[in-house]
Structure formats: C-alpha cells, structure tokens
C-alpha positions as CSV (number, residue, x, y, z in Angstrom):
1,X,-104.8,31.1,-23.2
2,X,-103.9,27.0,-24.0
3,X,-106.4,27.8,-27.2
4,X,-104.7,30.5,-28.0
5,X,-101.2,28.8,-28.3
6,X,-103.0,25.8,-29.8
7,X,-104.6,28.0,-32.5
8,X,-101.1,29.8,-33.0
9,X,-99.3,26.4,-33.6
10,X,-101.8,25.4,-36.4
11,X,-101.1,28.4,-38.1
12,X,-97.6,28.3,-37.8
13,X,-98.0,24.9,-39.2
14,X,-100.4,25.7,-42.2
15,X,-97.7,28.9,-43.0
16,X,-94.7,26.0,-42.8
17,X,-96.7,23.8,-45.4
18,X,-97.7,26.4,-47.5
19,X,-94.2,27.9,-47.9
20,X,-92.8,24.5,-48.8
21,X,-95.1,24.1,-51.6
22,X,-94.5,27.6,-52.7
23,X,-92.2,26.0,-55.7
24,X,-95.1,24.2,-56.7
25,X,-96.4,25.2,-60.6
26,X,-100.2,24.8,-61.4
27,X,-98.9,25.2,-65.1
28,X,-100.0,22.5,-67.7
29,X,-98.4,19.2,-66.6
30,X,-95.2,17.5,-67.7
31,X,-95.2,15.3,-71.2
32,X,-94.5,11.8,-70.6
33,X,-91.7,10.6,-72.5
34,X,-91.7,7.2,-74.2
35,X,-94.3,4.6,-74.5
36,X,-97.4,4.4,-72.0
37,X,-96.1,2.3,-69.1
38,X,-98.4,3.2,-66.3
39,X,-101.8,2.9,-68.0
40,X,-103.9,3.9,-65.2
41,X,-102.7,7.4,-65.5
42,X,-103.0,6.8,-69.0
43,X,-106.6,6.0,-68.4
44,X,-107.3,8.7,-66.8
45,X,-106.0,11.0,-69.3
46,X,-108.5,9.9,-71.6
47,X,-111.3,10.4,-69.0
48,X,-110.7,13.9,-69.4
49,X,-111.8,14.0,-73.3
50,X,-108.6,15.4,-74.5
51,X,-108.3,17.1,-77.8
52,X,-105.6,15.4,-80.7
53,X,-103.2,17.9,-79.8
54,X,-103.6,17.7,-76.9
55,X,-102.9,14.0,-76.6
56,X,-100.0,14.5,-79.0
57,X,-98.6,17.3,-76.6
58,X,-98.9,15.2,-73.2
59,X,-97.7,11.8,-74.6
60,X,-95.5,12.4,-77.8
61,X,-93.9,9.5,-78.5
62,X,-96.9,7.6,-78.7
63,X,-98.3,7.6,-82.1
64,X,-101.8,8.5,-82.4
65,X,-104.0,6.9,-85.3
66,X,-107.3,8.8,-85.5
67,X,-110.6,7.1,-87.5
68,X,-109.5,8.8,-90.8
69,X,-105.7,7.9,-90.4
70,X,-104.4,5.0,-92.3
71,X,-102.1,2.8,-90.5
72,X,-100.3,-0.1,-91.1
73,X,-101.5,-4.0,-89.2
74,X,-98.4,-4.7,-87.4
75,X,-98.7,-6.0,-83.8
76,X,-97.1,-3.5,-80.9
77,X,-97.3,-4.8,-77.4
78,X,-95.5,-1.6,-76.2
79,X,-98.5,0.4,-76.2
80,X,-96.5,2.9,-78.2
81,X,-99.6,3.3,-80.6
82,X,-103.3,4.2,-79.7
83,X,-106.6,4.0,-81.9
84,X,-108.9,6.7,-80.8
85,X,-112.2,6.6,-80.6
86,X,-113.5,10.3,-81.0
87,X,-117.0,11.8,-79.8
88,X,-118.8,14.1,-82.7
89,X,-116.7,17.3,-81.5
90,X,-113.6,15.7,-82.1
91,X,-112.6,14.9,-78.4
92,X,-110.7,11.5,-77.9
93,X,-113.1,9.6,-75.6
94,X,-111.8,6.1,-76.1
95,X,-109.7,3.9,-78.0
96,X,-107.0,1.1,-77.4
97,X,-103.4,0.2,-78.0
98,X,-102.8,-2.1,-81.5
C-alpha cells in the first residue's frame, strides 16, 4: 500500500510539471536582437551549420559578409559583423567577427 501512494505522488508530480510547461512552444526559437553579446550561444549556433537565411533570420542585426560579398576594412569590436566561412553546400560552418 506505502508503494502505492509513493507511486501515486510521483505521478501527481510528473502531471504538476508537465502542466506548468504546457505554455512552452517547441516553434523555431526567438531572434536575438542587436549585436552578438553572449558568444557562446553564438558559438553554438554556428555548430549547427546554419544556412545564410537562416543566420540572417536568428541574428538580424548582425551583418553577415559571405566569401563573395564585398565589404568595407573598418574595425568593429561589437561583433556586429561576421565573415563566414561556408562548407561546399553553402552551410555557414565558421567564420569570425571583423
């Protein structure tokens, strides 16, 4: 009978949890406004070979500069501005902030 009611309170419990996170959305996550300020996120990101749109959807206010782009030399040190490095399908799988 006591593993019964012990059983019975872990479910209550998982049900409790799961209803509270019933407002959670698995939909495509939120674009980060502004410049890249937390860069292991940013990192991370890139691990998952995005696309150029889909780069420029998740993080548009940071200007992307693909291999064919021309770009002008000035110095940013807001990381508002990120050379890719692409893979032969296209895929961003690299790069760095000038």
């Amino acid at each position: 009978m006591h593993h019964l009611l012990l059983v019975s309170a872990a479910l209550a419990a998982v049900l409790s949890l799961s209803a509270c996170g019933s407002n959670v959305s698995l939909a495509e996550p939120q674009p980060v406004r502004g410049y890249v300020s937390n860069v292991g996120t940013f990192q991370n990101f890139i691990a998952t070979q995005p696309t150029p749109s889909a780069f420029r959807r998740m993080y548009p206010d940071v200007q992307l500069v693909l291999p064919q782009d021309i770009a002008t030399m000035e110095m940013r040190n807001n990381n508002s501005r990120y050379f890719a490095q692409l893979d032969n399908q296209g895929r961003i799988v690299g790069g760095s902030f000038r």
